[in-house]
TORKOL-4160 file (C-alpha; in steps of 0.2 Angstrom, whole numbers, padded with zeros to 4 digits, m for minus):
446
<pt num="1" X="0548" Y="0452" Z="0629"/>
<pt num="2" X="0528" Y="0454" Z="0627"/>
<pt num="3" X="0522" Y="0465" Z="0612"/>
<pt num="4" X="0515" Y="0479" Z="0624"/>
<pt num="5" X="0533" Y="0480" Z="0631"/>
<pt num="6" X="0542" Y="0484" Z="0613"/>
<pt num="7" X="0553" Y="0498" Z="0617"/>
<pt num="8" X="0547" Y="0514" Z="0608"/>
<pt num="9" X="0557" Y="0528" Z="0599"/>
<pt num="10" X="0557" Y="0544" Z="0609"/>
<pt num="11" X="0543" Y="0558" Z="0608"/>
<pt num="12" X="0549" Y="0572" Z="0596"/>
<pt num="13" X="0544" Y="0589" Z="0600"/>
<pt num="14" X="0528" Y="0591" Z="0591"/>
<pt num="15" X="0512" Y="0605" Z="0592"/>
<pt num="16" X="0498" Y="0599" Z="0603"/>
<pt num="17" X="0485" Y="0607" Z="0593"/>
<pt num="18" X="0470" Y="0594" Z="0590"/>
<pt num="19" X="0457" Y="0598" Z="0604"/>
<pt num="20" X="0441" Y="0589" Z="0607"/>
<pt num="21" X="0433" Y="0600" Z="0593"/>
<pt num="22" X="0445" Y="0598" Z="0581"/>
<pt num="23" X="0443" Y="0578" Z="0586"/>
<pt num="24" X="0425" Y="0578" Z="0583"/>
<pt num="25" X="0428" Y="0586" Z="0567"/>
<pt num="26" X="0441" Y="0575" Z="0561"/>
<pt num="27" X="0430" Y="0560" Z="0566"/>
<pt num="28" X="0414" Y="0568" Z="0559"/>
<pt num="29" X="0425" Y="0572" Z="0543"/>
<pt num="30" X="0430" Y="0552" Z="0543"/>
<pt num="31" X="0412" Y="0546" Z="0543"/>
<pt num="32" X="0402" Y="0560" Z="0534"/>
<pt num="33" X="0408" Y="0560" Z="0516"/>
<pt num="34" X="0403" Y="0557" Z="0500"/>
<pt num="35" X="0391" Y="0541" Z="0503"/>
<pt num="36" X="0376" Y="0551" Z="0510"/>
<pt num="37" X="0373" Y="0559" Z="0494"/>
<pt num="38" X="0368" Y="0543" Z="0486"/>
<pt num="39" X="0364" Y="0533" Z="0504"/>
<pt num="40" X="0345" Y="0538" Z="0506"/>
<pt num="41" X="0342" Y="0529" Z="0489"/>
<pt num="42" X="0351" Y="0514" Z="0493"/>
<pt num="43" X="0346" Y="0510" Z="0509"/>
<pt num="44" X="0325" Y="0514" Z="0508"/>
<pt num="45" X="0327" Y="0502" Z="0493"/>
<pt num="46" X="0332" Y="0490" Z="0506"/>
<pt num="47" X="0320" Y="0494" Z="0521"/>
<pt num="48" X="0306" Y="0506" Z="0513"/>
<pt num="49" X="0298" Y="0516" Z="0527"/>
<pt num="50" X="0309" Y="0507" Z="0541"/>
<pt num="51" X="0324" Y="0514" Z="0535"/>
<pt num="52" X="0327" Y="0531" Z="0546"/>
<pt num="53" X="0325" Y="0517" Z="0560"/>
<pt num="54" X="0337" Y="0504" Z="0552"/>
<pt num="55" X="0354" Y="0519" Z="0554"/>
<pt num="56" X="0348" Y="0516" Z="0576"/>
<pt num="57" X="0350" Y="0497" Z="0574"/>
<pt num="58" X="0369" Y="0497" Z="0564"/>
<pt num="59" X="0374" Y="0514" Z="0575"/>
<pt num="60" X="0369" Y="0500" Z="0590"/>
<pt num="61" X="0381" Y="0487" Z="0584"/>
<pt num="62" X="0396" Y="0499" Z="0577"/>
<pt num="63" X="0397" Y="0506" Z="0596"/>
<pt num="64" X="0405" Y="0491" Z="0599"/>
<pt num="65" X="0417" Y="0492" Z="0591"/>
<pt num="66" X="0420" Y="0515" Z="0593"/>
<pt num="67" X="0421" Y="0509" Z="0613"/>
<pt num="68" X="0435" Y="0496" Z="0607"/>
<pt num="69" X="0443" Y="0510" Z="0600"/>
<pt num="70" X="0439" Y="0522" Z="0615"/>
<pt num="71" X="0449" Y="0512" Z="0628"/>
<pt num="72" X="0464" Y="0509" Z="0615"/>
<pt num="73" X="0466" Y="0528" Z="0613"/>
<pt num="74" X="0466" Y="0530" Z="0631"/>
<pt num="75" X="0480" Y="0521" Z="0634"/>
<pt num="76" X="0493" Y="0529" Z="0622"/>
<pt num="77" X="0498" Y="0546" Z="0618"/>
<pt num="78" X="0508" Y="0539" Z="0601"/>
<pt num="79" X="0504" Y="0541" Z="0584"/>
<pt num="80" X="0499" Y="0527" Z="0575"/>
<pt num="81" X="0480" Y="0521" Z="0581"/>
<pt num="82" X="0475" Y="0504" Z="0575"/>
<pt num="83" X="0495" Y="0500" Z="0569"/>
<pt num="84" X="0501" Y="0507" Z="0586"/>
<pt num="85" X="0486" Y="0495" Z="0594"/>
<pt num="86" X="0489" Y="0480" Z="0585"/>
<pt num="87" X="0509" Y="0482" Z="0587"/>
<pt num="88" X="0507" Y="0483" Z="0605"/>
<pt num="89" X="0496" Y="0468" Z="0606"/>
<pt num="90" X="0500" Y="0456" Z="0592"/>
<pt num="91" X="0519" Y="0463" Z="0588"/>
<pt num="92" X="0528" Y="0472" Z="0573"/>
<pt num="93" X="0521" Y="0458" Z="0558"/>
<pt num="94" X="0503" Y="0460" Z="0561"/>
<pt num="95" X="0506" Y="0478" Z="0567"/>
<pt num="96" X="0511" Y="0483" Z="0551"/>
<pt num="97" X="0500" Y="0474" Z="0540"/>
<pt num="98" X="0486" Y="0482" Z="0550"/>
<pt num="99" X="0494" Y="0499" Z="0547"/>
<pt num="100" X="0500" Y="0494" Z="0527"/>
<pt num="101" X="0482" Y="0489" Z="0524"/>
<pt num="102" X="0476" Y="0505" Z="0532"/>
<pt num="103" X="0488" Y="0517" Z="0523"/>
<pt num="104" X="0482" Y="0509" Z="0505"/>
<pt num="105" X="0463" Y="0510" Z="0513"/>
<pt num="106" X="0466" Y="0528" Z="0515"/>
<pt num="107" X="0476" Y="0530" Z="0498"/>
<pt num="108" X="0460" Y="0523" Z="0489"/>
<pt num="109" X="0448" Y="0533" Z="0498"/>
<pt num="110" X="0458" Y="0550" Z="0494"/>
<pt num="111" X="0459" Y="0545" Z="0475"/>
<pt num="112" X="0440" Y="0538" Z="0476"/>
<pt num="113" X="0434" Y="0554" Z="0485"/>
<pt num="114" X="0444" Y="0567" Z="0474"/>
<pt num="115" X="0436" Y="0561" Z="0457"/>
<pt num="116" X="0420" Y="0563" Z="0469"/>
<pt num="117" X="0422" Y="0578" Z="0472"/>
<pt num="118" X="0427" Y="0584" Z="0456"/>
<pt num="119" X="0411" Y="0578" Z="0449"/>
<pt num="120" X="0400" Y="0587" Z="0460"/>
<pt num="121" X="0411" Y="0605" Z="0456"/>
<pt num="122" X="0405" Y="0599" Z="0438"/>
<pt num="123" X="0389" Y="0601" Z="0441"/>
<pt num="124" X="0391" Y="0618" Z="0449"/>
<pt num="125" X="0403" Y="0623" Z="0436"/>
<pt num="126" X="0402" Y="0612" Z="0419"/>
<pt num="127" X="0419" Y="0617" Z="0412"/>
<pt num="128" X="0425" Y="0607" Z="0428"/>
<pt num="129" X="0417" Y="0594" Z="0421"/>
<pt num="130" X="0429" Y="0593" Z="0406"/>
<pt num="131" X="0446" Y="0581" Z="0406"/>
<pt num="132" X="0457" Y="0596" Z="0409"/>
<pt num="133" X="0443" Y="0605" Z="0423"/>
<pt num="134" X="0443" Y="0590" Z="0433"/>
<pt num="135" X="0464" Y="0588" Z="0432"/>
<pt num="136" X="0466" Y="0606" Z="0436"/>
<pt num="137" X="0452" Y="0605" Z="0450"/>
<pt num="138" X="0460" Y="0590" Z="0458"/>
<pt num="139" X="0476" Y="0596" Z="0458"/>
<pt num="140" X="0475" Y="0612" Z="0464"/>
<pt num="141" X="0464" Y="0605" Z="0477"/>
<pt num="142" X="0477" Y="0592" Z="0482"/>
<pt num="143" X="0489" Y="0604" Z="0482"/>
<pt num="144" X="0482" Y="0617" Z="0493"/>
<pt num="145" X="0478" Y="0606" Z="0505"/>
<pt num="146" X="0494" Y="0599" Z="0506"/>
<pt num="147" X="0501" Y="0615" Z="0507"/>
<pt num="148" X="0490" Y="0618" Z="0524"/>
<pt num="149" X="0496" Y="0600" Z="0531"/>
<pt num="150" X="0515" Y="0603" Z="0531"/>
<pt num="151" X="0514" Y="0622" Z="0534"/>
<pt num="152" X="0507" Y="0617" Z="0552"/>
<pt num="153" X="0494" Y="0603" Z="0563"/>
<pt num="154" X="0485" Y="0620" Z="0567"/>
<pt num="155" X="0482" Y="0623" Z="0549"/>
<pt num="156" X="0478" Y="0610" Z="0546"/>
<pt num="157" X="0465" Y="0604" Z="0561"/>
<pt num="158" X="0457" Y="0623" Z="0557"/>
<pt num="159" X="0454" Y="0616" Z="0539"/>
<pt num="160" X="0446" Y="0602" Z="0544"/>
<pt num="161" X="0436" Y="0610" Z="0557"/>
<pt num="162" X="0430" Y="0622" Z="0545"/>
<pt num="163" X="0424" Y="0609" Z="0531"/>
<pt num="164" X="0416" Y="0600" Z="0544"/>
<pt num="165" X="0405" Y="0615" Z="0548"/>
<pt num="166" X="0401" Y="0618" Z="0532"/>
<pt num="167" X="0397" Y="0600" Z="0528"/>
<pt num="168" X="0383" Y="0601" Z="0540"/>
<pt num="169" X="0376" Y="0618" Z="0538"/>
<pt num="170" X="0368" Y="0615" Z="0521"/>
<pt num="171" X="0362" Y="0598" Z="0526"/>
<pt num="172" X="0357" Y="0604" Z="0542"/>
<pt num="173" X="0346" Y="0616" Z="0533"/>
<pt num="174" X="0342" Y="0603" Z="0521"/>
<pt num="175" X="0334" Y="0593" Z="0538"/>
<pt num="176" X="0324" Y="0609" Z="0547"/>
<pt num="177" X="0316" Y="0613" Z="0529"/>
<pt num="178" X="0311" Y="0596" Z="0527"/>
<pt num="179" X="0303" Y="0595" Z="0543"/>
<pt num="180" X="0292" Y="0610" Z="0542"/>
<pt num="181" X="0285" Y="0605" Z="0524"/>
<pt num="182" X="0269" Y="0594" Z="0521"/>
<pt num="183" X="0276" Y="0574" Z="0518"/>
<pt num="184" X="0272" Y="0573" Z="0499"/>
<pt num="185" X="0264" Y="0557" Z="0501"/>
<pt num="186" X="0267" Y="0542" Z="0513"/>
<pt num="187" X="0283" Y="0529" Z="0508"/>
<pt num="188" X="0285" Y="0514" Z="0504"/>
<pt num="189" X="0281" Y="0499" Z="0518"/>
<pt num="190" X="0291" Y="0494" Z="0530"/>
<pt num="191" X="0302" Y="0478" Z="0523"/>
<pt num="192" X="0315" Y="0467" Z="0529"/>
<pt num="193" X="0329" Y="0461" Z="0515"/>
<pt num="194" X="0332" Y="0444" Z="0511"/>
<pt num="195" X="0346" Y="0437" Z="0521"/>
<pt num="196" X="0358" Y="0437" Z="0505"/>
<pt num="197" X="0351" Y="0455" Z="0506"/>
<pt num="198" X="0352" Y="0455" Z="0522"/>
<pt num="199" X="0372" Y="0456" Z="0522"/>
<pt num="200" X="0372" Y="0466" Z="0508"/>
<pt num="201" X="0361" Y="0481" Z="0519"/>
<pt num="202" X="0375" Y="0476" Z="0534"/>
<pt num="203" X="0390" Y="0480" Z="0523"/>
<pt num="204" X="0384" Y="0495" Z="0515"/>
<pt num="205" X="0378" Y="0503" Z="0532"/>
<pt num="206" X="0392" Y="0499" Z="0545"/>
<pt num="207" X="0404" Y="0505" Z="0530"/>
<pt num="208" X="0393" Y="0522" Z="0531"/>
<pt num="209" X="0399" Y="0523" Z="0549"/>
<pt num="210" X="0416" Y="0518" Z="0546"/>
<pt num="211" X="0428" Y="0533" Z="0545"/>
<pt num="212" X="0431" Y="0538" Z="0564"/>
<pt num="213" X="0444" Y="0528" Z="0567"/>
<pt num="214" X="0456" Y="0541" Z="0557"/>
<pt num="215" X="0454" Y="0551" Z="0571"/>
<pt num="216" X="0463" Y="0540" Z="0583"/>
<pt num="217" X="0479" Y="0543" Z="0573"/>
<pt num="218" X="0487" Y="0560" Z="0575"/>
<pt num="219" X="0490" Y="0557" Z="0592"/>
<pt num="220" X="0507" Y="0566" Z="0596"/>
<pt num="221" X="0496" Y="0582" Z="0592"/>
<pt num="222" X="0482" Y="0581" Z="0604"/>
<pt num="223" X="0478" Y="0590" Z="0618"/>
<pt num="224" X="0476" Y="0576" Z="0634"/>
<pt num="225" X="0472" Y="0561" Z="0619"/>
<pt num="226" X="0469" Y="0550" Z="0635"/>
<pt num="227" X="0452" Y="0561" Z="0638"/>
<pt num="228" X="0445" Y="0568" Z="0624"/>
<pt num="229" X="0449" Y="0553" Z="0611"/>
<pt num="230" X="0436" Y="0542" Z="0619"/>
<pt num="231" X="0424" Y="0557" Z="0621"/>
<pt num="232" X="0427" Y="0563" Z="0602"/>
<pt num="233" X="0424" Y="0545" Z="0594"/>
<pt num="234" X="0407" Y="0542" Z="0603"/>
<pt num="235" X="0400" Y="0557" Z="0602"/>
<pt num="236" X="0403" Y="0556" Z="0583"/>
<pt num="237" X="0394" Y="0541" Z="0583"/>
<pt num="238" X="0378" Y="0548" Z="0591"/>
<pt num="239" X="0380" Y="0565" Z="0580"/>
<pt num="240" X="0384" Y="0555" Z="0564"/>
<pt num="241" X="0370" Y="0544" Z="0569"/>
<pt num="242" X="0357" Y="0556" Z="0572"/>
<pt num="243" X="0364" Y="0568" Z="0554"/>
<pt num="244" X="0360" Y="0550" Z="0543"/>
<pt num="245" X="0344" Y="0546" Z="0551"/>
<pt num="246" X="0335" Y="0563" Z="0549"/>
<pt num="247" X="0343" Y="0564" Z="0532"/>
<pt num="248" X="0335" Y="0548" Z="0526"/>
<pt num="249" X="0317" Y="0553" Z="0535"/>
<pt num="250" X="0317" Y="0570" Z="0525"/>
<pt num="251" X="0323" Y="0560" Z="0509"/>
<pt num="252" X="0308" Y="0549" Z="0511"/>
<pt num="253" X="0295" Y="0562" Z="0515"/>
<pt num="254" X="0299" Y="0574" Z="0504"/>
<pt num="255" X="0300" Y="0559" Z="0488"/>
<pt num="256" X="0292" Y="0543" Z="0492"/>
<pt num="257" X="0300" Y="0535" Z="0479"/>
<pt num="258" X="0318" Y="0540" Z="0482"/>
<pt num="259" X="0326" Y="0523" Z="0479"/>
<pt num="260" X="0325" Y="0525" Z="0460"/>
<pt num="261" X="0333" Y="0543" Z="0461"/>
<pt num="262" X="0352" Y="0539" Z="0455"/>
<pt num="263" X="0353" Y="0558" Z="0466"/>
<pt num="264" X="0343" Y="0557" Z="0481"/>
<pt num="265" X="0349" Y="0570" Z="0493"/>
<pt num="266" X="0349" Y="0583" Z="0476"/>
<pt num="267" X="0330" Y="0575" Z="0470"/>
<pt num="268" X="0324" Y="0578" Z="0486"/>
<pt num="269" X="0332" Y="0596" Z="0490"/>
<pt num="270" X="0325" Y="0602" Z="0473"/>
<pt num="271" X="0306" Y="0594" Z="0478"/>
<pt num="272" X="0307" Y="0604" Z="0495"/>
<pt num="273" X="0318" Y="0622" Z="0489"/>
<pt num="274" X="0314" Y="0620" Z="0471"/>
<pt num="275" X="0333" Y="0624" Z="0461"/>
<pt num="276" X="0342" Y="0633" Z="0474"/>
<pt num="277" X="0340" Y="0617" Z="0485"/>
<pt num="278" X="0350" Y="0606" Z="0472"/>
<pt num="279" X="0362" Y="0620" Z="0470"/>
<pt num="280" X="0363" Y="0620" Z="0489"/>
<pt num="281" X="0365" Y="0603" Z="0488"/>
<pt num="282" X="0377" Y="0601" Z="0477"/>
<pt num="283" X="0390" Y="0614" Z="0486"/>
<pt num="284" X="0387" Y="0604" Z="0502"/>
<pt num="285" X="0392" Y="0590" Z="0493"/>
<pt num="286" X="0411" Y="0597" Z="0485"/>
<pt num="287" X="0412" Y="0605" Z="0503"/>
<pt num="288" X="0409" Y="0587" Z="0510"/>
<pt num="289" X="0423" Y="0580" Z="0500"/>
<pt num="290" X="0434" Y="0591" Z="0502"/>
<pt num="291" X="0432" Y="0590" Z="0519"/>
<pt num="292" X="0435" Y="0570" Z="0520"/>
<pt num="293" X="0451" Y="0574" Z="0510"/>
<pt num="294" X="0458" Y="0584" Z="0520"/>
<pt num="295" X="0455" Y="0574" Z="0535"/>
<pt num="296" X="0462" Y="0559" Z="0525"/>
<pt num="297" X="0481" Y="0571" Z="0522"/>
<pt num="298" X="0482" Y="0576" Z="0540"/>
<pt num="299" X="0479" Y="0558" Z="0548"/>
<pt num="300" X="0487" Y="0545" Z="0535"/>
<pt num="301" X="0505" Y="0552" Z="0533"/>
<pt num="302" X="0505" Y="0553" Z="0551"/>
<pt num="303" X="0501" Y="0534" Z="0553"/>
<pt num="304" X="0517" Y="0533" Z="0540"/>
<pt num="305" X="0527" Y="0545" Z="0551"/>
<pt num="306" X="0523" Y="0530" Z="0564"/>
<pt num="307" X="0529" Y="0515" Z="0554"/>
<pt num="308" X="0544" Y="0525" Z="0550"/>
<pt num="309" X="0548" Y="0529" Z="0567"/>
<pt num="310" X="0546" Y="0513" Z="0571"/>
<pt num="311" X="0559" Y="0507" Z="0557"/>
<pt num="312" X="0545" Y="0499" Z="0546"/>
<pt num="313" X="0546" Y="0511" Z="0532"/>
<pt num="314" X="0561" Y="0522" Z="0528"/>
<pt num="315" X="0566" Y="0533" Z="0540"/>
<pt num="316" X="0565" Y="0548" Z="0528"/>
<pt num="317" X="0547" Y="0547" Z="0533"/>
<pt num="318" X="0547" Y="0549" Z="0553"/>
<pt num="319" X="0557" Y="0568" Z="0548"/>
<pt num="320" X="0548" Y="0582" Z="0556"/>
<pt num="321" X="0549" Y="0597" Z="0544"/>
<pt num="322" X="0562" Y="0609" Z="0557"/>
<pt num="323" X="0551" Y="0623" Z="0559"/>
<pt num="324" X="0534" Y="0618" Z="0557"/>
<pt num="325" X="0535" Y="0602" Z="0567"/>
<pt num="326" X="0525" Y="0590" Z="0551"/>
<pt num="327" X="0530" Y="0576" Z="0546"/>
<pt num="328" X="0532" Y="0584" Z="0530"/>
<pt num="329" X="0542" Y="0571" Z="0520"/>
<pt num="330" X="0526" Y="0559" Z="0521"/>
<pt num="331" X="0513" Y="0570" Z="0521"/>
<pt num="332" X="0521" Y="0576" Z="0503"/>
<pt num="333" X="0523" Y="0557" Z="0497"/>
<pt num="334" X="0505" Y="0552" Z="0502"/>
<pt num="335" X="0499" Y="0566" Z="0492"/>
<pt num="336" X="0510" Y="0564" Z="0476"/>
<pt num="337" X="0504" Y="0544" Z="0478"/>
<pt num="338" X="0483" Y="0551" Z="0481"/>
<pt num="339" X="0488" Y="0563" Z="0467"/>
<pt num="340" X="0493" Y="0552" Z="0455"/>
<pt num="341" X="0479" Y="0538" Z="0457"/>
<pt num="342" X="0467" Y="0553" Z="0456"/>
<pt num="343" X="0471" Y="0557" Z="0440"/>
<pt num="344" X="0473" Y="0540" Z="0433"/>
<pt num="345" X="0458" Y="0532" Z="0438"/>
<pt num="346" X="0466" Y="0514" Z="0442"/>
<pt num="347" X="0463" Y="0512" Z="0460"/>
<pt num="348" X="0448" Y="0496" Z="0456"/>
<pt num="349" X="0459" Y="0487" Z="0467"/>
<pt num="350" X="0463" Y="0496" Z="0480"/>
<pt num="351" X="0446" Y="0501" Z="0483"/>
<pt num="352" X="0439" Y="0485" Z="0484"/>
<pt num="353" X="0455" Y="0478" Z="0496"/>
<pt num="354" X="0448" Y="0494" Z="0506"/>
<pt num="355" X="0432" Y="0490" Z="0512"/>
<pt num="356" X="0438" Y="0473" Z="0517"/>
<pt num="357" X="0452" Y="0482" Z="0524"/>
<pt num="358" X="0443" Y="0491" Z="0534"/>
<pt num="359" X="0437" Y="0477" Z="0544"/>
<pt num="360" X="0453" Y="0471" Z="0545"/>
<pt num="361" X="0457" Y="0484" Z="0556"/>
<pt num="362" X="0441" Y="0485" Z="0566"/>
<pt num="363" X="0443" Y="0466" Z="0571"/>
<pt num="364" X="0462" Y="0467" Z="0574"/>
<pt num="365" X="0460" Y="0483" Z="0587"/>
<pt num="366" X="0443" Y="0474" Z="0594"/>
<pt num="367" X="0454" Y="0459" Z="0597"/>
<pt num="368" X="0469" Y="0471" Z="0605"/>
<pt num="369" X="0457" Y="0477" Z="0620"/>
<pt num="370" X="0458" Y="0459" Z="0625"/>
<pt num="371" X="0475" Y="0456" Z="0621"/>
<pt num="372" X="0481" Y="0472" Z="0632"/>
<pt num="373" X="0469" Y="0468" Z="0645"/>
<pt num="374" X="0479" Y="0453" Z="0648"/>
<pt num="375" X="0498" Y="0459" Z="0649"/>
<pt num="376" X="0491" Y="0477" Z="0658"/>
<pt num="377" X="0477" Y="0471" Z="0669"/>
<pt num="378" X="0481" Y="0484" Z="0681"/>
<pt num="379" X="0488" Y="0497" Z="0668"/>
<pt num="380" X="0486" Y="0516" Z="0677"/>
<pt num="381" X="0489" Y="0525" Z="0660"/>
<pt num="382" X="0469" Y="0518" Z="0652"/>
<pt num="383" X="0456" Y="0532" Z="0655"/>
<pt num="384" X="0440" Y="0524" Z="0649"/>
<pt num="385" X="0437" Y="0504" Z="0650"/>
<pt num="386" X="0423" Y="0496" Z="0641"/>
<pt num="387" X="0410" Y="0491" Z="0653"/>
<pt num="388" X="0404" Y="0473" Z="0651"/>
<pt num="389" X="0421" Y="0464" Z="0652"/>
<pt num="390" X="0425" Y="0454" Z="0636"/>
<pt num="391" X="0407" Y="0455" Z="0629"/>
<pt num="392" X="0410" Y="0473" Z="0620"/>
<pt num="393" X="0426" Y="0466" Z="0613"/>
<pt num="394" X="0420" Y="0448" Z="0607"/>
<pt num="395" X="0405" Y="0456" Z="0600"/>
<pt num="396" X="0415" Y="0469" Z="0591"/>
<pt num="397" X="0426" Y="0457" Z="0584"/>
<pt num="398" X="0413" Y="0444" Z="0579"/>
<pt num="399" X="0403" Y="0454" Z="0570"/>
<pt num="400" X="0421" Y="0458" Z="0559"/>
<pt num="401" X="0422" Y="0442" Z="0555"/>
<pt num="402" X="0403" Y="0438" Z="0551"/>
<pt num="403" X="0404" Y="0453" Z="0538"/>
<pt num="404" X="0421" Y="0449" Z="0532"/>
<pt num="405" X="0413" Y="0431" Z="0526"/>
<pt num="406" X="0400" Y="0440" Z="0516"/>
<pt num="407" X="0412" Y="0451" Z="0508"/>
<pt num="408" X="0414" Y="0446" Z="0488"/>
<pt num="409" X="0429" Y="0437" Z="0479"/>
<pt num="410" X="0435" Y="0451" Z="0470"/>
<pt num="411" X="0437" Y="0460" Z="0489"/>
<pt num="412" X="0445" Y="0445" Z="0496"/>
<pt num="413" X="0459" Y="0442" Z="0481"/>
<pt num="414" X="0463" Y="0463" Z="0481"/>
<pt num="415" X="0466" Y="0462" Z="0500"/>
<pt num="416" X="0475" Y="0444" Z="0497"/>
<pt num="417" X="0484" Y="0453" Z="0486"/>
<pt num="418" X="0487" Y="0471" Z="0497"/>
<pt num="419" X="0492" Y="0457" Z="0512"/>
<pt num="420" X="0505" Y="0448" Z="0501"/>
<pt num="421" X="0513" Y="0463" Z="0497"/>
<pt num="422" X="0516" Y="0468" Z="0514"/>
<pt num="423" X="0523" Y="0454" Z="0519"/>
<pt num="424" X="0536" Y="0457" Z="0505"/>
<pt num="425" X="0538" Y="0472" Z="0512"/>
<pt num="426" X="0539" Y="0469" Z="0530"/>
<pt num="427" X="0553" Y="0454" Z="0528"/>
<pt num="428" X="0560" Y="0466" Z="0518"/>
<pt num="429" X="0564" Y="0480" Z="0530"/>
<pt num="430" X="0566" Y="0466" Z="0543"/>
<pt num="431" X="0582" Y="0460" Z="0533"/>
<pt num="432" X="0588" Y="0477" Z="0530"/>
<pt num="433" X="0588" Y="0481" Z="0548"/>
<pt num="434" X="0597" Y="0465" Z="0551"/>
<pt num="435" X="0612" Y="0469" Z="0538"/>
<pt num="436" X="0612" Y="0487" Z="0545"/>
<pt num="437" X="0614" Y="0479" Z="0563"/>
<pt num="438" X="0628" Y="0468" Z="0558"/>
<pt num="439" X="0637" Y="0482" Z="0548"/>
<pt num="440" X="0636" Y="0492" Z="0564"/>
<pt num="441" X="0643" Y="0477" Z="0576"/>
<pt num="442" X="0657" Y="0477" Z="0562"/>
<pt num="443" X="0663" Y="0493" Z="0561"/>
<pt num="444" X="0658" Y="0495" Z="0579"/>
<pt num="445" X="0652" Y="0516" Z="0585"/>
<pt num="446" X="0657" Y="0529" Z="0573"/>
């Protein structure tokens, strides 16, 4: 039997509550978080005056591999995104490395973001800023958004639809200011990096756009996934794409010399607003955070809800909660797991198995639109199909691999590491199911 023919567990009853709004917020949510408060410094280092234009070229390139994901989440109406995708196309081991490494990704992300977060409110509030402000701040945080994720999907797509608008609003302001003050002087030239550099510059920026794809989980609780999936993811990429490129040209205009600010987005608001501009700043950045956060606990348990369901992970994880319909059992353990890295700090490894992690799992779903193609060449059920034949998904999964050679040694042994241990895992759960199997044949129904 062919991967894409895997039997699947039955649908439980679950609340269709994730339109294309809430998509597009979850995806803007994804992509849109804490980098772009330090981005503008990083990247007119790297391509002075060029560098609004250099956010067209990446948002070029990524698209290849969003319209990857846009025909994979036209053809399922499952949870799961790129584990349910690489299961279907490469069967249950690389299935669930891809979604073991993406959990951890996630995991890493929420404990990155969270002491993020809790450094901006610091600034706001300094007695934030102390051991037991950021502890209390992190975990009543945690906690409240937890507390929206298992009460209901509605709850908890409201939240993120509501960070995601105030996300934008101060930088939006932050934009239409910038555009209607005199430049303060002209930036730096135009330059091109070295191609050591040159990597580096690729890294950092298709990592700035990475972050839709946790949209393409929660797909049990979308309204017709089929459509509006495709339509959320590419219009993020446009949106996302057009939010980073103003951002940088206001940066720029409004301080020439933004690369050496270690707070760009905050230098630059206080030159154009004065101190209610880093003020604004700064509560766009908690607000921001918050808002990848809560993004991160509504899609990640759901993708353990999946390898549960799937009898990959215990099954105590695939419960629905009876009344609210959440898999509330896993979105409880991914929060007390984010919870406690938060507060310990020791997740070096995990982040740095993440970003190569990440690519992981873009070159493994660009390489499961061919894969599919081939064992449902005539499947009824896909909405969208990339145009271009196999040059969308080749390009997509080239350029995986070209960026996974430049990642460094340290993010190569973490992911090594991350990969062994789901291996463990998997033959793990494999024997378990076996023994469970045999004891069954033995005893025979009950």
């Amino acid at each position: 039997m062919s991967a894409s023919m895997t039997p699947s567990p039955p649908l439980a009853r679950r609340t269709r509550a994730i339109g294309l709004g809430g998509l597009l917020a979850l995806a803007l949510n994804g992509v849109i978080g804490s980098a772009i408060f330090a981005l503008p410094a990083q990247v007119a280092g790297l391509f002075g005056a060029a560098a609004p234009v250099s956010y067209f070229g990446v948002a070029l390139v990524t698209l290849a591999i969003v319209l990857c994901f846009a025909e994979l989440g036209s053809r399922f109406e499952r949870d799961g995104g790129p584990y349910l995708y690489a299961r279907e196309a490469f069967g249950p081991f690389i299935g669930f490395q891809t979604g073991w490494v993406f959990a951890l990704s996630r995991l890493a992300s929420v404990a990155a973001i969270s002491h993020a977060s809790a450094a901006y409110a610091g600034h706001l509030l300094p007695w934030l800023a102390t051991p037991l402000g950021r502890g209390l701040y992190i975990s009543l945080t945690l906690l409240a958004l937890t507390g929206l994720n298992v009460l209901g999907v509605r709850q908890g797509a409201l939240a993120v639809v509501l960070l995601a608008i105030g996300k934008l609003l101060p930088l939006g302001l932050f934009v239409a200011v910038g555009l209607c003050s005199a430049p303060a002087a002209q930036p730096s030239p135009a330059v091109l990096p070295s191609p050591s550099g040159a990597v580096d510059a690729a890294l950092l920026l298709v990592f700035a756009f990475g972050g839709f794809e946790t949209a393409s989980i929660p797909t049990e609780e979308m309204v017709s996934p089929r459509r509006h999936l495709p339509v959320a993811l590419v219009a993020s990429l446009l949106l996302t794409t057009g939010v980073y490129a103003s951002i940088q040209f206001v940066a720029q205009r409004a301080v020439p010399d933004i690369a050496r600010s270690p707070a760009p987005l905050a230098t630059a608001a206080e030159a154009l607003l004065g101190a209610p501009g880093a003020l604004l700043i700064g509560l766009g950045a908690v607000i921001s955070t918050l808002g990848t956060t809560s993004g991160n606990l509504l899609v990640a348990p759901r993708l353990l809800h999946a390898l549960a369901s799937h009898g990959q992970l215990p099954a105590v994880l695939a419960r629905l909660h009876p009344r609210f319909h959440t898999p509330h059992v896993a979105v409880a353990l991914f929060a007390a797991c984010a919870w406690a890295l938060s507060l310990s700090s020791n997740f070096g490894a995990l982040a740095a198995a993440s970003s190569v992690g990440r690519l992981m799992v873009f070159g493994t779903s660009c390489a499961a639109v061919l894969a599919l193609r081939r064992e449902s060449a005539s499947d009824a059920r896909r909405v969208f199909t990339v145009p271009g034949g196999a040059a969308v998904p080749v390009l997509g999964t080239s350029l995986c691999l070209l960026l996974l050679a430049g990642c460094s040694r340290t993010q190569l042994l973490a992911t090594a590491t991350v990969v062994g241990t789901g291996a463990l895992l998997h033959a793990v759960a494999r024997a378990m199911a076996a023994r469970s199997a045999a004891r069954q044949v033995r005893t025979g129904p009950q």
